[in-house]
C-alpha positions in Angstrom: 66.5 -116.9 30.9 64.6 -118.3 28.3 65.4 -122.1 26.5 63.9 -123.7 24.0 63.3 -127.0 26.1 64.2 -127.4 30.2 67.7 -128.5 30.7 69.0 -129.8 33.9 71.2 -127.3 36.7 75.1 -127.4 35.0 76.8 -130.5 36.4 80.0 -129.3 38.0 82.7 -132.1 36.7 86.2 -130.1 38.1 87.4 -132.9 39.5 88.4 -133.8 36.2 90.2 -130.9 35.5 93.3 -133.5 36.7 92.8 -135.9 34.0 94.5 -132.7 31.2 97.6 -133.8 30.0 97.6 -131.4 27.0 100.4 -129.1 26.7 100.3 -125.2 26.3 101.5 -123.3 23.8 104.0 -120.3 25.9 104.1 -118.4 22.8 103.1 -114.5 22.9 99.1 -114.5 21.4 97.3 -111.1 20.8 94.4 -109.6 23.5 91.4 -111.7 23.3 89.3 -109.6 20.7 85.8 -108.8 22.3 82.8 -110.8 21.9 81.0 -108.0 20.3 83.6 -107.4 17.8 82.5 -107.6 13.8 82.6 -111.0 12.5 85.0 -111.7 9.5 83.8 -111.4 5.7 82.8 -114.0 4.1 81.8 -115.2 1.0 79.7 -118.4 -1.0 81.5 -120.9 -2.4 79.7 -123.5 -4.4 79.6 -127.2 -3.1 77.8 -129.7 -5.0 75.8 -127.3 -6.4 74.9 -125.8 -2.9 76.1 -122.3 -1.7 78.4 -122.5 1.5 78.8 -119.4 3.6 82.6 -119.1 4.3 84.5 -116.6 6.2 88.3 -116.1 6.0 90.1 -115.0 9.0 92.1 -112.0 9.1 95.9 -112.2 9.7 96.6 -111.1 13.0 98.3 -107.7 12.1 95.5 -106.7 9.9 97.3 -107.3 6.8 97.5 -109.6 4.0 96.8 -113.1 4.6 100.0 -115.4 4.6 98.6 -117.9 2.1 102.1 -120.0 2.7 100.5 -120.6 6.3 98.9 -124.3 6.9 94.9 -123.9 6.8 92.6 -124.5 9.7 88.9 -124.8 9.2 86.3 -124.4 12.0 83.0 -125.9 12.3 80.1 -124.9 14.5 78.0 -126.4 16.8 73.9 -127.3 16.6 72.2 -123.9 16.1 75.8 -122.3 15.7 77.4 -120.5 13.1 80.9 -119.5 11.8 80.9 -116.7 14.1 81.1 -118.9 17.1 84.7 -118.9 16.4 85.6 -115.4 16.0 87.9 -115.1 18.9 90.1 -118.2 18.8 90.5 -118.0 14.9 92.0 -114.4 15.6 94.1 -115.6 18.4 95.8 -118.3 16.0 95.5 -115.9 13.1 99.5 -115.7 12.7 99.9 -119.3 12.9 97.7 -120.5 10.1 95.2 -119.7 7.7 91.9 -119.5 8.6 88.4 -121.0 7.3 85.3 -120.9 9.4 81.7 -121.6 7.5 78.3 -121.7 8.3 77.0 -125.8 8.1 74.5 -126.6 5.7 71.1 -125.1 7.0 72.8 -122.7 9.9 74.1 -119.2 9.3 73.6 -118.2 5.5 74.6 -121.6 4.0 71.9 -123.2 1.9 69.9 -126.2 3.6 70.6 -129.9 1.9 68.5 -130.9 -0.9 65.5 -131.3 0.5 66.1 -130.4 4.1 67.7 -134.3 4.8 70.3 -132.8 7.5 73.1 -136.0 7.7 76.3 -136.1 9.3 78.2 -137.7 6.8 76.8 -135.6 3.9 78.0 -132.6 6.3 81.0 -134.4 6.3 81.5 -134.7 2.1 80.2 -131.0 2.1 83.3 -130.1 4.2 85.7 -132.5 1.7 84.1 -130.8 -1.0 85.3 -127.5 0.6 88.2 -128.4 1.4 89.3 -129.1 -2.4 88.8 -125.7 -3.2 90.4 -124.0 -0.2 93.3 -126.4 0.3 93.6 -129.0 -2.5 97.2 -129.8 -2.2 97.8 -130.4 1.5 96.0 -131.6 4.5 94.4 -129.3 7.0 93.8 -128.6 10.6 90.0 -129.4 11.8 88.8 -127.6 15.0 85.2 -128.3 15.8 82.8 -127.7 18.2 79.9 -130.0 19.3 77.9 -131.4 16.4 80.8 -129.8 14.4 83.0 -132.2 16.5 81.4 -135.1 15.2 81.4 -134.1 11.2 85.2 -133.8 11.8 85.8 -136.9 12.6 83.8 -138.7 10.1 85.5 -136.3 7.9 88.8 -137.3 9.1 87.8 -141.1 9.1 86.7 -141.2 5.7 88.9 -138.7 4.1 92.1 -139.1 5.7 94.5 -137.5 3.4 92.9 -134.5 3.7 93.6 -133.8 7.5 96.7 -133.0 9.3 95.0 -133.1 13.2 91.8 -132.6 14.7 90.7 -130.4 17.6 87.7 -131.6 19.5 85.3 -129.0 21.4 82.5 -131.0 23.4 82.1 -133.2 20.4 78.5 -134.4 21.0 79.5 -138.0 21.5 76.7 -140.4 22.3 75.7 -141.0 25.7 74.4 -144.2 26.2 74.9 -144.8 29.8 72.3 -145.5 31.6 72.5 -143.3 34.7 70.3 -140.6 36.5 73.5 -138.5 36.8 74.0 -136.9 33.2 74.2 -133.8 31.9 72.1 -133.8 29.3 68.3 -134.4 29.2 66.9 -137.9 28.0 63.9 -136.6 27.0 65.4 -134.8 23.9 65.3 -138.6 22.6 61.7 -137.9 22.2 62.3 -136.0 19.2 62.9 -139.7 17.3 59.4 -140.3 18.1 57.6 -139.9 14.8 55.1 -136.6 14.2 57.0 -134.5 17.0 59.1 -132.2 14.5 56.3 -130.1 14.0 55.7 -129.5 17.6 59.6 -129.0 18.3 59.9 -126.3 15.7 56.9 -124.2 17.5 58.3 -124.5 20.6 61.9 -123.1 18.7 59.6 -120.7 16.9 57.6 -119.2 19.9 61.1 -118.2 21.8 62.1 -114.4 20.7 65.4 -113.2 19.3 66.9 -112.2 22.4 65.1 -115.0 24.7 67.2 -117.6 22.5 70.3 -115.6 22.5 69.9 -115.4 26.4 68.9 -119.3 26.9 71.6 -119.8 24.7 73.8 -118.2 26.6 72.5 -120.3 29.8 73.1 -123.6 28.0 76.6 -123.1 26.6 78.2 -120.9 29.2 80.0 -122.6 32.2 79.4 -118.7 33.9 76.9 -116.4 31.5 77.3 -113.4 33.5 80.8 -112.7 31.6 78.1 -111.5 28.5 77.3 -108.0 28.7 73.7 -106.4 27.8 75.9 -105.5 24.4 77.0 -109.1 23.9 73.2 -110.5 23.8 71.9 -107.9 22.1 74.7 -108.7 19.2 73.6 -112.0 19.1 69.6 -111.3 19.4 70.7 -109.3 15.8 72.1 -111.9 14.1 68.9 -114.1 15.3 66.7 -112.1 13.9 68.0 -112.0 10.7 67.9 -115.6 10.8 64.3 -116.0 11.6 63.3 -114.2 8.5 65.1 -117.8 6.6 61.8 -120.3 6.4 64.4 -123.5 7.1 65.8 -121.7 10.4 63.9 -123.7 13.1 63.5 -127.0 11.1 67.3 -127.2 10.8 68.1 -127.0 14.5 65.8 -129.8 14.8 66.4 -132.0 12.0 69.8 -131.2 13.1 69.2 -133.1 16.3 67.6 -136.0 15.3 70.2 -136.9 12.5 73.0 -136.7 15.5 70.5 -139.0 17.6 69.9 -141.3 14.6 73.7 -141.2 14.7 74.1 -142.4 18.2 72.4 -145.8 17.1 74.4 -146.0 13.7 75.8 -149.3 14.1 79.0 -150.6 12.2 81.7 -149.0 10.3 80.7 -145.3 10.8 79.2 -145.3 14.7 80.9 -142.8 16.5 83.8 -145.1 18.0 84.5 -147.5 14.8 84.8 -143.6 13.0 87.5 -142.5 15.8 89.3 -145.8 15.9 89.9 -144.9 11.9 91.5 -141.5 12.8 95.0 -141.4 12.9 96.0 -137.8 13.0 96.8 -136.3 16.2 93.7 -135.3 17.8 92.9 -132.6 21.1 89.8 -132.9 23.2 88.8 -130.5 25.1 86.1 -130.1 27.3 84.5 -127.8 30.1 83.6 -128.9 33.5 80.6 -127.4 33.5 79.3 -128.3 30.6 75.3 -129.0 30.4 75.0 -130.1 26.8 77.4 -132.9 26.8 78.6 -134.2 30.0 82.4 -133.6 31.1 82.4 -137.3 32.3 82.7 -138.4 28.5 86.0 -136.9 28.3 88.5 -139.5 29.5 86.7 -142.2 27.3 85.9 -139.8 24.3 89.7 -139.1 24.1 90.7 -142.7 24.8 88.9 -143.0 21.6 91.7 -142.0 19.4 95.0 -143.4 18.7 97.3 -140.4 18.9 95.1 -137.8 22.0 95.5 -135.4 24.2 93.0 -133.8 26.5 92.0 -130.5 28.1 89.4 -130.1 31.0 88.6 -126.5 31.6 87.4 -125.5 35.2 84.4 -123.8 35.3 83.8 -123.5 31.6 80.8 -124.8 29.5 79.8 -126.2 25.9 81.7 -123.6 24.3 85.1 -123.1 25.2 86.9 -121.2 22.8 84.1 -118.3 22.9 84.3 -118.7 27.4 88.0 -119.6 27.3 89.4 -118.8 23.7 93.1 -118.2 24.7 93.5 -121.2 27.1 92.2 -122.9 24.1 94.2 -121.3 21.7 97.5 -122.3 23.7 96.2 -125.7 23.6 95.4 -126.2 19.8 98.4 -124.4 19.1 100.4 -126.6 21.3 99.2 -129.6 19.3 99.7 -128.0 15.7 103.4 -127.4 17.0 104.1 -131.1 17.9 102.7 -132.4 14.6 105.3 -130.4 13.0 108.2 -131.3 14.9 106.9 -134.7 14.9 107.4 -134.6 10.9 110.4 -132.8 11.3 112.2 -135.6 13.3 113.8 -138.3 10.7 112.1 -141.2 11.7 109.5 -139.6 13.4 105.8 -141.3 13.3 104.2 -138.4 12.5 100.9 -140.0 13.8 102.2 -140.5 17.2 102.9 -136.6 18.9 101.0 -136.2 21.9 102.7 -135.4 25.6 103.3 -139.8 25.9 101.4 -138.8 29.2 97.8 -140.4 29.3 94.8 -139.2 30.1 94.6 -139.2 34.2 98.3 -137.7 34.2 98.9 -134.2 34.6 102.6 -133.1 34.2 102.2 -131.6 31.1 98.8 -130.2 31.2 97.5 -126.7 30.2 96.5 -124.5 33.1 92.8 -124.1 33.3 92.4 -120.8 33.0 92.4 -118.3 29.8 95.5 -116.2 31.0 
């Protein structure tokens, strides 16, 4: 398989499969839809003057949506789009109301003025959003890699607007300085000034399905589970993409803001944003993970005041597309103890996780998607 830049062999981390101390949801969830299945309509709604791409996820019967239901919105990854969450939106379908959208630049949203790709203007984008889909109550946020990281400057900045947070291999900063990582140092050579031009040939010169299958390589903690169909799907959806001139320069300015993020110092670095978070927050994380190494898990969740976490055996950079129901039961599992949290007179609704922390494992979700 293609990739757009050499990655390292997938770091096997399932010894930390122990650390989970998340609990798991035992109530009855539909059949895992397949991957290939049509993706949800969507629609534009206008942000600051800047069409969003957002799809609304069917109820899990097929008919109307409950709009009483509390509303989740999901956010992609890097080169992602709001179809990465297809199957675990429809799993919780009949447990909340469902938003997933395309980031500004990826899918069919409109790039930012003047192509400046920022976290925290990703993260007023999704506030902006959030008004018109949910204006008088706080939401759920489940995010996914770079997604991961808008959500929680989302949920440090604009507090009131979030009810918890759901972390997917949030692409955390690794500064360590170690030879045993999982990602590849050399992607920091994209801060180097004049190399955006050569990054977005290299993007450019890798066909449709090539990028779906590398794709597939990089995220996937076991790729073989995609058929033929699955990548051919996705090579599709590519290929309308490459027709949109900002395609390639958005996974790569992407990038580099996320980097440039990594050195933020002060109030909105990665850890002084978490400390701010007070909703209950799940992290979740595969073992095998090659984008973001599983080791940052223990300390990623330790980041937050009110966590739980999730280690997936044998699962990659994506796992509610490789493992959507055992992280369905998961997410749904924390949504439940925020409730009864606010329920209890008395109750700090901040404070809901299993009281078990990370390293513990009497509470903790099964790795597996059954």
């Amino acid at each position: 398989m293609s990739t757009p830049w050499p990655m390292p062999p997938a770091p096997d981390r399932g010894y930390l499969v122990a650390a989970s101390n998340a609990r798991a949801a035992q109530d009855q969830l539909p059949v895992e839809p397949p991957v290939a299945a049509p993706p949800a309509a969507g629609r534009f709604l206008s942000v600051d003057d800047r069409g969003v791409y957002v799809r609304e996820i069917p109820a899990a019967d097929g008919g109307p949506v409950d709009e009483s239901l509390p509303v989740t919105l999901y956010v992609h990854g890097l080169a992602g789009s709001s179809t990465n969450f297809d199957s675990l939106a429809t799993l919780l379908a009949g447990h909340t109301r469902g938003f997933s959208l395309d980031l500004p630049g990826f899918g069919r949203s409109d790039p930012p003025p003047r192509e400046r790709y920022s976290l925290l203007d990703d993260a007023e984008v999704l506030s902006g959003l959030l008004r018109q889909l949910a204006p008088d109550r706080p939401v759920h946020l489940v995010g996914n890699s770079l997604g991961g990281m808008v959500c929680t400057a989302l949920a440090a900045r604009h507090p009131e607007q979030v009810a918890t947070m759901s972390l997917i291999s949030p692409a955390v900063p690794d500064l360590r300085l170690t030879q045993d990582r999982g990602a590849d140092p050399r992607l920091a050579l994209l801060l180097a000034p004049g190399t955006m031009p050569a990054a977005v040939r290299r993007l450019a010169s890798v066909g449709p399905l090539a990028r779906a299958q590398g794709m597939a390589a990089l995220c996937y903690g076991d790729p073989s589970v995609l058929t033929d169909d699955d990548l051919r799907i996705a090579a599709d959806d590519l290929g309308w993409r490459y027709g949109l001139p900002w395609v390639h320069s958005s996974t790569v300015q992407s990038l580099r803001s996320l980097m440039r993020s990594y050195l933020r110092p002060g109030p909105w670095s990665f850890r002084a944003a978490a400390a701010r978070v007070a909703v209950p927050t799940l992290v979740i994380w595969g073992a095998k993970d090659r984008l973001v190494d599983a080791k940052l898990a223990v300390p990623t969740a330790a980041a937050f005041s009110d966590s739980r976490l999730l280690i997936l055996a044998d699962t990659g950079h994506v796992s509610m597309m490789e493992q959507p129901t055992a992280t369905a039961r998961a997410v749904l599992a924390l949504w439940q103890d925020a409730e009864t949290a606010v329920d209890v007179p008395g109750a700090d609704p901040r404070r809901t996780g299993s009281g078990a922390p990370p390293g513990t494992s009497a509470t903790a979700v099964a790795p597996s998607s059954s």
